[in-house]
N, CA and C atoms as an extended XYZ file, in Angstrom:
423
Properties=species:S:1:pos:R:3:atomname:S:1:resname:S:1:resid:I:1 pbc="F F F"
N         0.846       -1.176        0.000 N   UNK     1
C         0.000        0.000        0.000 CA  UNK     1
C         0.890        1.237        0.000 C   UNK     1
N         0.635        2.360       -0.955 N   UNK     2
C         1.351        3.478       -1.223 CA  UNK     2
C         1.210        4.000        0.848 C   UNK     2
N         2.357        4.739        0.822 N   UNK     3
C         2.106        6.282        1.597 CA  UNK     3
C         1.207        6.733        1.484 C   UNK     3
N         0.028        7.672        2.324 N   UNK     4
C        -0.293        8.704        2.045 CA  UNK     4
C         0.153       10.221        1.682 C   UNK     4
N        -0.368       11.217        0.822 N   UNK     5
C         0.444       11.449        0.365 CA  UNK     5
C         0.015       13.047        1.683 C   UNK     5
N         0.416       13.764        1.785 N   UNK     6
C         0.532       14.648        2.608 CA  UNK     6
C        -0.603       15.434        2.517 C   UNK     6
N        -1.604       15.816        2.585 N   UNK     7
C        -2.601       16.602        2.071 CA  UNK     7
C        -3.911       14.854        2.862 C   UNK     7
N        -3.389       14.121        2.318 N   UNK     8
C        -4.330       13.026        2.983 CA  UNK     8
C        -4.095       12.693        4.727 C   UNK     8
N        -2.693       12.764        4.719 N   UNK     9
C        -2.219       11.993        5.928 CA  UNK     9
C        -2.619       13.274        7.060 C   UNK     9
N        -2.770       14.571        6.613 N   UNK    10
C        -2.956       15.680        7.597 CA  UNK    10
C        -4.512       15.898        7.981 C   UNK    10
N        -5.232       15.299        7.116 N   UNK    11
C        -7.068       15.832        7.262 CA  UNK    11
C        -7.273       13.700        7.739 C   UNK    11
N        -6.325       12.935        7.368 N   UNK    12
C        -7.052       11.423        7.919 CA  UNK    12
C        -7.653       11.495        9.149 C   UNK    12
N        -8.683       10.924        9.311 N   UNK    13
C        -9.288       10.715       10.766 CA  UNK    13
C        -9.474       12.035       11.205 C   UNK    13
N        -9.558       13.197       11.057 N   UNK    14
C       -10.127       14.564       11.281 CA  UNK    14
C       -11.309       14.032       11.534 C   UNK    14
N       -12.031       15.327       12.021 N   UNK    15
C       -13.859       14.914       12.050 CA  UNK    15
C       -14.601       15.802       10.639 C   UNK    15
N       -15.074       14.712       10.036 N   UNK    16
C       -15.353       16.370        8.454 CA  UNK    16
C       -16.688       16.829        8.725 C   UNK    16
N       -17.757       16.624        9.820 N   UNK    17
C       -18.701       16.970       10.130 CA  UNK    17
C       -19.614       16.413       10.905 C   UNK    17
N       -20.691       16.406       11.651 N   UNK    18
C       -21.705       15.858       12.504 CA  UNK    18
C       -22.763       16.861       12.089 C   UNK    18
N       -24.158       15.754       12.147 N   UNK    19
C       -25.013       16.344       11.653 CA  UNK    19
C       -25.955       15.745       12.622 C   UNK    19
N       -26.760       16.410       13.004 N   UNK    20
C       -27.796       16.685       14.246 CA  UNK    20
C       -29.415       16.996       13.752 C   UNK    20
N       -30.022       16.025       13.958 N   UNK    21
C       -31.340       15.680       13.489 CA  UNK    21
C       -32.347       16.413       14.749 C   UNK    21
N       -32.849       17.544       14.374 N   UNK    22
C       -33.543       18.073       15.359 CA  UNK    22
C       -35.274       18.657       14.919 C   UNK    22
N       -35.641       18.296       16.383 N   UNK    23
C       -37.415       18.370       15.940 CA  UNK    23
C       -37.938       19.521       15.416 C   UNK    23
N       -37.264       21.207       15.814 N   UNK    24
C       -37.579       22.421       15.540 CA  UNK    24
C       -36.086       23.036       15.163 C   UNK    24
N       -36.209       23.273       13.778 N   UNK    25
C       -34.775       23.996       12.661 CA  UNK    25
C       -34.919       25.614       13.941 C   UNK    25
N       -35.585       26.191       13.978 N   UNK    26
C       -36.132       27.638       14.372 CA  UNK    26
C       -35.139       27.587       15.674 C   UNK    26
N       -35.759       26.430       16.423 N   UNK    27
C       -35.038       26.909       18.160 CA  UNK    27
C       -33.723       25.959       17.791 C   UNK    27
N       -33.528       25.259       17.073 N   UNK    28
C       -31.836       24.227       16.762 CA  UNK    28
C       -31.616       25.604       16.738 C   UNK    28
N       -31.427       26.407       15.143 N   UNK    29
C       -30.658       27.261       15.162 CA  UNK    29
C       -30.464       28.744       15.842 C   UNK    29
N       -31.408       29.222       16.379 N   UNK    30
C       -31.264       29.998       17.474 CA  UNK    30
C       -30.122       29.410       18.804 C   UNK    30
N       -30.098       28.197       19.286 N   UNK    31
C       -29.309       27.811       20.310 CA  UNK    31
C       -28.145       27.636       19.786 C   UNK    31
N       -28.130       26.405       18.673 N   UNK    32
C       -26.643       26.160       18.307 CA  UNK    32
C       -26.250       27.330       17.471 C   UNK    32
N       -26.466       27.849       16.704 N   UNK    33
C       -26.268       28.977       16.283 CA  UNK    33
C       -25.137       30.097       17.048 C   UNK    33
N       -26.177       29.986       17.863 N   UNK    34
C       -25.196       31.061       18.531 CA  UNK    34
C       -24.528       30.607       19.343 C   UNK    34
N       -24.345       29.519       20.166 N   UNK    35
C       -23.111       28.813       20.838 CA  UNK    35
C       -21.298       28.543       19.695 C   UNK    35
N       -22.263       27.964       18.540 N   UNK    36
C       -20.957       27.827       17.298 CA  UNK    36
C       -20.626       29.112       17.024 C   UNK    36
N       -21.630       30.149       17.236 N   UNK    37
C       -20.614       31.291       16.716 CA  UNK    37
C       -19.934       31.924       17.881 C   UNK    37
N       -20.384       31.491       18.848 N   UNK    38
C       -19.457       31.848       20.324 CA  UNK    38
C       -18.165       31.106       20.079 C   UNK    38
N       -17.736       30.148       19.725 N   UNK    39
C       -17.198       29.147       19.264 CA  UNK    39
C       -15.559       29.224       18.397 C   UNK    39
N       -16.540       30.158       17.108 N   UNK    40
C       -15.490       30.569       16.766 CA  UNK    40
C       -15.901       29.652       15.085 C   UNK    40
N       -17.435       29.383       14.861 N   UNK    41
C       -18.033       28.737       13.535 CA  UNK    41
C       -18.693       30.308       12.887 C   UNK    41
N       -18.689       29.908       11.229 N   UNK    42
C       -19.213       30.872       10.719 CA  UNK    42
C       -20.284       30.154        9.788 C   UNK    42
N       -21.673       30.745       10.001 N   UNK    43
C       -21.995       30.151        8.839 CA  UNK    43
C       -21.928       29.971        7.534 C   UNK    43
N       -22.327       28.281        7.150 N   UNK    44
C       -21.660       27.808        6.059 CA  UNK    44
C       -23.029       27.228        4.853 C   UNK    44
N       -23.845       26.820        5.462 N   UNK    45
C       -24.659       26.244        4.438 CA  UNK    45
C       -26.481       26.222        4.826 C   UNK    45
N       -27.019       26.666        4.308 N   UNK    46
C       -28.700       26.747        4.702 CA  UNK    46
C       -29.753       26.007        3.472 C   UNK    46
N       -30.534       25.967        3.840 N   UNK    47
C       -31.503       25.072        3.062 CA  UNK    47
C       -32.503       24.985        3.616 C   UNK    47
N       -33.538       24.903        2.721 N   UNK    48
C       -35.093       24.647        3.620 CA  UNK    48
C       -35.281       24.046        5.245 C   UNK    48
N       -34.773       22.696        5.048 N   UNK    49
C       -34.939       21.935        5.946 CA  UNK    49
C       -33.249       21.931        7.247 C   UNK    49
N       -32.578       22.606        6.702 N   UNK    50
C       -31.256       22.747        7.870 CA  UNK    50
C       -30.566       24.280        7.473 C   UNK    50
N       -29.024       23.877        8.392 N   UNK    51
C       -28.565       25.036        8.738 CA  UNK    51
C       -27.081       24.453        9.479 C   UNK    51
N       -25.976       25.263        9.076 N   UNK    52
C       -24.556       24.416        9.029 CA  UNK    52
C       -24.007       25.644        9.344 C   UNK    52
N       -22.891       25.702        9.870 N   UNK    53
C       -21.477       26.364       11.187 CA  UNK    53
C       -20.460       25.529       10.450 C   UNK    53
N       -19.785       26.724       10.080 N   UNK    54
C       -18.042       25.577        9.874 CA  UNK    54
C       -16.972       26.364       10.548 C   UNK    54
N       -16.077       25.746       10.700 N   UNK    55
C       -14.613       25.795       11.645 CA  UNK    55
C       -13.375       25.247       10.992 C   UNK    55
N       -12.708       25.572       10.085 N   UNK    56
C       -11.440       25.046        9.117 CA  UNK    56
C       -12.335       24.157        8.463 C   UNK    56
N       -11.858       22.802        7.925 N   UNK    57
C       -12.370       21.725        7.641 CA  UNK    57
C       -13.551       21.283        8.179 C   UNK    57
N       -13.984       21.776        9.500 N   UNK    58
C       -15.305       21.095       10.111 CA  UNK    58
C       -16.399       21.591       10.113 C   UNK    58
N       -17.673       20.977        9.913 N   UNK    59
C       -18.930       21.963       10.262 CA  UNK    59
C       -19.628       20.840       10.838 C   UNK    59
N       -20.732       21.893       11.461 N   UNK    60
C       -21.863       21.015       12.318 CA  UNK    60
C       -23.026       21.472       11.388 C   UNK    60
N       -24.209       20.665       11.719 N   UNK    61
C       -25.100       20.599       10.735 CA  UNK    61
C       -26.747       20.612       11.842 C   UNK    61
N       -28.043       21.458       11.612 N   UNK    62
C       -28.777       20.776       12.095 CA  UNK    62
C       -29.638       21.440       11.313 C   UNK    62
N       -30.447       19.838       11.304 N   UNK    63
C       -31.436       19.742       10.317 CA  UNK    63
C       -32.882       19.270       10.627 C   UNK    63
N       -33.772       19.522       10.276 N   UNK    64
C       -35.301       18.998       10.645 CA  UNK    64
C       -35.729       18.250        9.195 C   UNK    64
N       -35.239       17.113        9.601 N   UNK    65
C       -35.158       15.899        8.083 CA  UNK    65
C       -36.910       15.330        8.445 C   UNK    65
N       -37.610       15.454        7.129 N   UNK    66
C       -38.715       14.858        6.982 CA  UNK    66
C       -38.819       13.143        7.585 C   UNK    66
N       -37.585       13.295        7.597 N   UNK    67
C       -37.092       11.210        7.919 CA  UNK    67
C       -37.184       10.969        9.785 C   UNK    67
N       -37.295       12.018       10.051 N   UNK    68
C       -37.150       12.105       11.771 CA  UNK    68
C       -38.367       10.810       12.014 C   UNK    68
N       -38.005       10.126       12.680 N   UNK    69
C       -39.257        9.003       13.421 CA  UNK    69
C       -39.686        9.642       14.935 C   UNK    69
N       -39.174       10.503       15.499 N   UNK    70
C       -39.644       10.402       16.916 CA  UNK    70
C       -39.202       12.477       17.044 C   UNK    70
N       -40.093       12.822       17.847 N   UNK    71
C       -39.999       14.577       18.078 CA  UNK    71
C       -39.126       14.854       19.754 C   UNK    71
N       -38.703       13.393       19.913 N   UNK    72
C       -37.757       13.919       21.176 CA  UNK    72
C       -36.465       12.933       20.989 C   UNK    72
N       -35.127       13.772       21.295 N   UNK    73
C       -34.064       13.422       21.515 CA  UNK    73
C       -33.809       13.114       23.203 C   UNK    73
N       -33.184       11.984       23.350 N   UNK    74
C       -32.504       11.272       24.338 CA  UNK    74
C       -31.212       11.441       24.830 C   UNK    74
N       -30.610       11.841       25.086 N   UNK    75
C       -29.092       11.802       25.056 CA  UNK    75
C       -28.466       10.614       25.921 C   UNK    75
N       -29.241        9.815       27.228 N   UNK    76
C       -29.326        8.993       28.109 CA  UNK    76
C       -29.324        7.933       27.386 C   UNK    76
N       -29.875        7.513       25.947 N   UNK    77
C       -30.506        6.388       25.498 CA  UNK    77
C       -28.985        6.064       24.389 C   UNK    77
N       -29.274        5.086       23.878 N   UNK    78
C       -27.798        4.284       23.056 CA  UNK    78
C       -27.397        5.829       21.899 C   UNK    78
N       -26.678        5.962       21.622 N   UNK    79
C       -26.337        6.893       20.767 CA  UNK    79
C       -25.504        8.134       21.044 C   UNK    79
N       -26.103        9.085       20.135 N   UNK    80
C       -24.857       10.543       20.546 CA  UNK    80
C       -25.346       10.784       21.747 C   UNK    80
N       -24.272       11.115       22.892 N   UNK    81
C       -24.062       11.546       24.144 CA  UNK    81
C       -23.868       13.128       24.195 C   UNK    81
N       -23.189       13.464       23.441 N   UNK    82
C       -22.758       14.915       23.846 CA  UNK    82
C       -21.854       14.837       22.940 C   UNK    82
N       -21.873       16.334       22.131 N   UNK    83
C       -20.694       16.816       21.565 CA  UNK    83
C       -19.620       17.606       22.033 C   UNK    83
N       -18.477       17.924       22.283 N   UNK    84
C       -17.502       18.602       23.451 CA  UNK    84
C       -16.553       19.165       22.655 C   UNK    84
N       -16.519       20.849       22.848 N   UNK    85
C       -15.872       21.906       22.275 CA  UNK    85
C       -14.383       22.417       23.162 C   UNK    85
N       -13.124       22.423       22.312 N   UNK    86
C       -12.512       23.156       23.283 CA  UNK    86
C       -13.303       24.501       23.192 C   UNK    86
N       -13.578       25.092       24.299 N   UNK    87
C       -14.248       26.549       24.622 CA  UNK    87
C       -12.933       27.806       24.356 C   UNK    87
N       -11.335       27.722       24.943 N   UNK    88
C       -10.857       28.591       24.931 CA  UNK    88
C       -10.164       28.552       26.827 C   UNK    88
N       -10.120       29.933       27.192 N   UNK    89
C        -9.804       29.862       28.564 CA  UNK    89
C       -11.072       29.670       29.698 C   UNK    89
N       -10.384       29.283       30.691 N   UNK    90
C       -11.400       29.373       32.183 CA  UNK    90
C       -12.160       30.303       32.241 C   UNK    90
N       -11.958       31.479       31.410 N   UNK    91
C       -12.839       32.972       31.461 CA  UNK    91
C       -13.928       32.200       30.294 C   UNK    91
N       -13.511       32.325       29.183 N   UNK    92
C       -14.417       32.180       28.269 CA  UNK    92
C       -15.586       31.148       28.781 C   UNK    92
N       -14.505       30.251       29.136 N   UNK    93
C       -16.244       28.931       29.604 CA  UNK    93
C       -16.664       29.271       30.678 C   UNK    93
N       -16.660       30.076       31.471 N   UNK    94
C       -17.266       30.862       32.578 CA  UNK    94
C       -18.414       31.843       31.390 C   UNK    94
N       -17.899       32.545       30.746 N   UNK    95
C       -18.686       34.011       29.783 CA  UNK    95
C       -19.664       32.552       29.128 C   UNK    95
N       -19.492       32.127       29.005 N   UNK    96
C       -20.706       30.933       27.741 CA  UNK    96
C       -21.217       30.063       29.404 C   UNK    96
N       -20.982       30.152       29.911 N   UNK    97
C       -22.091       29.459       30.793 CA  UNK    97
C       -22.842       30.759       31.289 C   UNK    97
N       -22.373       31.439       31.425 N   UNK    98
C       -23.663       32.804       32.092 CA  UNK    98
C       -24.422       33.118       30.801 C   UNK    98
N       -23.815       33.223       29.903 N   UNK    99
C       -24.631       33.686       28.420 CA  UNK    99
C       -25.687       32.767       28.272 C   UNK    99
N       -25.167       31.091       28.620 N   UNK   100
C       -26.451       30.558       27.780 CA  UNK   100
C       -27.728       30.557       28.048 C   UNK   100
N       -28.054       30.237       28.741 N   UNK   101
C       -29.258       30.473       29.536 CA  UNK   101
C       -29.949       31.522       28.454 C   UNK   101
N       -29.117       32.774       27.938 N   UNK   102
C       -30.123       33.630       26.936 CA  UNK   102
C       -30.358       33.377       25.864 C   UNK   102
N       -30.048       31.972       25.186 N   UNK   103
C       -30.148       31.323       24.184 CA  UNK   103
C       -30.703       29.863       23.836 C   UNK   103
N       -31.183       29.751       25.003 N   UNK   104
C       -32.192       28.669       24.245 CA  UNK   104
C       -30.849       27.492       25.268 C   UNK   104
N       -30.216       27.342       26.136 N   UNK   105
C       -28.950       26.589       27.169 CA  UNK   105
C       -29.626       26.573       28.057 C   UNK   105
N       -29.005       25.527       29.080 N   UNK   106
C       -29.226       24.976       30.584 CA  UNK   106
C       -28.353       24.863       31.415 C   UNK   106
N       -27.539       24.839       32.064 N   UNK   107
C       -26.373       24.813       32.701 CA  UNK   107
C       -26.263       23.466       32.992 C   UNK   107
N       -25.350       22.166       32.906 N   UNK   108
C       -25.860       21.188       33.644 CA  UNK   108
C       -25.615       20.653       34.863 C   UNK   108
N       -25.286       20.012       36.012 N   UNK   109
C       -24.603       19.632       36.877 CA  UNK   109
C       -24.420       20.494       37.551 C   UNK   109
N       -24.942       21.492       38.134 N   UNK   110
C       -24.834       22.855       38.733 CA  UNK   110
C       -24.202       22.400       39.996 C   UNK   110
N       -24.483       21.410       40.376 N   UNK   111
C       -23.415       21.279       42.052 CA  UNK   111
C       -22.381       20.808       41.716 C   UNK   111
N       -21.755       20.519       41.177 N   UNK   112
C       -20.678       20.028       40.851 CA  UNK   112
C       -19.835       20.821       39.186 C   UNK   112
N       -20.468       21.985       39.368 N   UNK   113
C       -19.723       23.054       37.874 CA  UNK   113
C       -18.802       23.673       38.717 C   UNK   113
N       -17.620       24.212       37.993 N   UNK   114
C       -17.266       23.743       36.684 CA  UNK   114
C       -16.311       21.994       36.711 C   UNK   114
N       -16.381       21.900       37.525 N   UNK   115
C       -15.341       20.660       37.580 CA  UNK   115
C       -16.556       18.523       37.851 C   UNK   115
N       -17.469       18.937       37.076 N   UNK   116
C       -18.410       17.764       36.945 CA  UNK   116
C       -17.463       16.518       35.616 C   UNK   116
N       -16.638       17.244       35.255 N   UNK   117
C       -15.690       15.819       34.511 CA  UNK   117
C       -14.669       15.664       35.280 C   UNK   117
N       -14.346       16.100       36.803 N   UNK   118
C       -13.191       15.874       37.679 CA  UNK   118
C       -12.854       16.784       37.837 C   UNK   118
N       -11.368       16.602       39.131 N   UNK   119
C       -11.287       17.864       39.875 CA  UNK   119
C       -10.414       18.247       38.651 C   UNK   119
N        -9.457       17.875       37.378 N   UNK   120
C        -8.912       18.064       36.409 CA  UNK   120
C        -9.328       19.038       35.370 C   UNK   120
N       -10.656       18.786       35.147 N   UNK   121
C       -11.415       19.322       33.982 CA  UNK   121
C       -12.285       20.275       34.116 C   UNK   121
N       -11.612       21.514       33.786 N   UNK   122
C       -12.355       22.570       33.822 CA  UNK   122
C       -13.604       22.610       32.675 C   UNK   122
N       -15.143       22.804       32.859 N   UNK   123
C       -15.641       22.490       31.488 CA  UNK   123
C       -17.423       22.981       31.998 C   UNK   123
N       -17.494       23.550       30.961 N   UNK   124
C       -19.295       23.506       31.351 CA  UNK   124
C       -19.728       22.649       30.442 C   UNK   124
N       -20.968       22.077       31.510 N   UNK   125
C       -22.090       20.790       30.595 CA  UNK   125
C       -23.104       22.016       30.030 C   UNK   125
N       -23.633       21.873       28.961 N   UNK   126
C       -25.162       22.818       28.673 CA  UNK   126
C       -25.870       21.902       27.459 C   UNK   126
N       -27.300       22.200       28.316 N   UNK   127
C       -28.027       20.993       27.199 CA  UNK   127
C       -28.873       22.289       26.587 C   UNK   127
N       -29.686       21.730       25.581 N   UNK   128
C       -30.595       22.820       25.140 CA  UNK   128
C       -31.916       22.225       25.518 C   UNK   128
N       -33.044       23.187       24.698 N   UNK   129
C       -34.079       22.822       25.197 CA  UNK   129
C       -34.579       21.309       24.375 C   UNK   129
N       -34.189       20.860       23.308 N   UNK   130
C       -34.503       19.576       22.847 CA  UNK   130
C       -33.414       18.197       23.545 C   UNK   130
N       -32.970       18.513       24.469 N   UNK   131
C       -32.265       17.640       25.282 CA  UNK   131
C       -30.402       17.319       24.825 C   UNK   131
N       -30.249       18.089       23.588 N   UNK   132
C       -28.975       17.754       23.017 CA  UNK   132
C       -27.588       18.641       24.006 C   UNK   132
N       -26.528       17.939       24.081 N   UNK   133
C       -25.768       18.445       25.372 CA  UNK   133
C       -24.376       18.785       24.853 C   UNK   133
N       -23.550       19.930       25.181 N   UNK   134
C       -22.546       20.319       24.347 CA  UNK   134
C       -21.737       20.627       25.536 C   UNK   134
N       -20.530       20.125       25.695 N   UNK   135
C       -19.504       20.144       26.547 CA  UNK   135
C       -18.581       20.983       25.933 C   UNK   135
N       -18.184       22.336       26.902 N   UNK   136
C       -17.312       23.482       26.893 CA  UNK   136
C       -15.751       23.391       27.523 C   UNK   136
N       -15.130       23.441       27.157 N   UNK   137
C       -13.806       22.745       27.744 CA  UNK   137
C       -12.646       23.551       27.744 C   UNK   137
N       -12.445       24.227       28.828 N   UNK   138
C       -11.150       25.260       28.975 CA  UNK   138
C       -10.146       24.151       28.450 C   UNK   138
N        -9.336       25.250       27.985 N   UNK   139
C        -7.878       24.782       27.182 CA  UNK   139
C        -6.641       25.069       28.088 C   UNK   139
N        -7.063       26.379       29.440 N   UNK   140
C        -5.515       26.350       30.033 CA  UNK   140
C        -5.899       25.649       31.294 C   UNK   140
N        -4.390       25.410       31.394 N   UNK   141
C        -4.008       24.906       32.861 CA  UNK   141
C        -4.959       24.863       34.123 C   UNK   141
């Protein structure tokens, strides 16, 4: 089997996108919306039925697909758990946990924030209002 050739071997195993099947496009993109652009996503792609954030190579996607079988997401049940952002510094994921709440966010684990992934991990949990949960994750020390 050849090498990869450099241009392959640098984007292999990257993430090239996640796409998020949600019951209401209106309040998806009002919440994620503005968390990805807290983020540091710009929008990238719209269409009747969705609405896409990209970041270099990556975008997130959420969409209200005619194919949906069920109008509530689980996060507890077999499947996606949570998606988890580096946030930036201890300030920033402090500034996006007070913000969310004005966007359609929840704070999660409130007795145990910011350190509910250990005494190690600085990080806010925030779910939205369709139950989907996005982990904020200081980058310093």
């Amino acid at each position: 089997m050849p090498e990869p050739t450099a241009p392959d071997a640098a984007t292999r195993g990257a993430l090239h996108h996640v796409e998020l099947w949600v019951p209401d496009l209106r309040r998806a993109t009002r919440s994620w919306g503005w968390l990805l652009t807290e983020l540091g996503y710009t929008p990238f792609q719209e269409w009747e039925d969705g609405r896409s954030w990209r970041l270099g190579a990556t975008y997130v996607v959420v969409e209200q697909s005619p194919g949906l079988t069920s109008a509530a997401h689980d996060r507890t049940r077999p499947g996606l758990n949570h998606l988890a952002f580096s946030a930036g510094t201890r300030a920033d994921v402090d500034r996006l946990a007070e913000a969310c709440t004005e966007h359609g966010w929840a704070l999660l684990f409130t007795d145990r924030h910011p350190y509910a992934g250990g005494p190690d991990h600085y990080a806010a949990y925030v779910e939205d209002v369709d139950g989907f949960e996005a982990e904020l994750v200081a980058t310093d020390p």
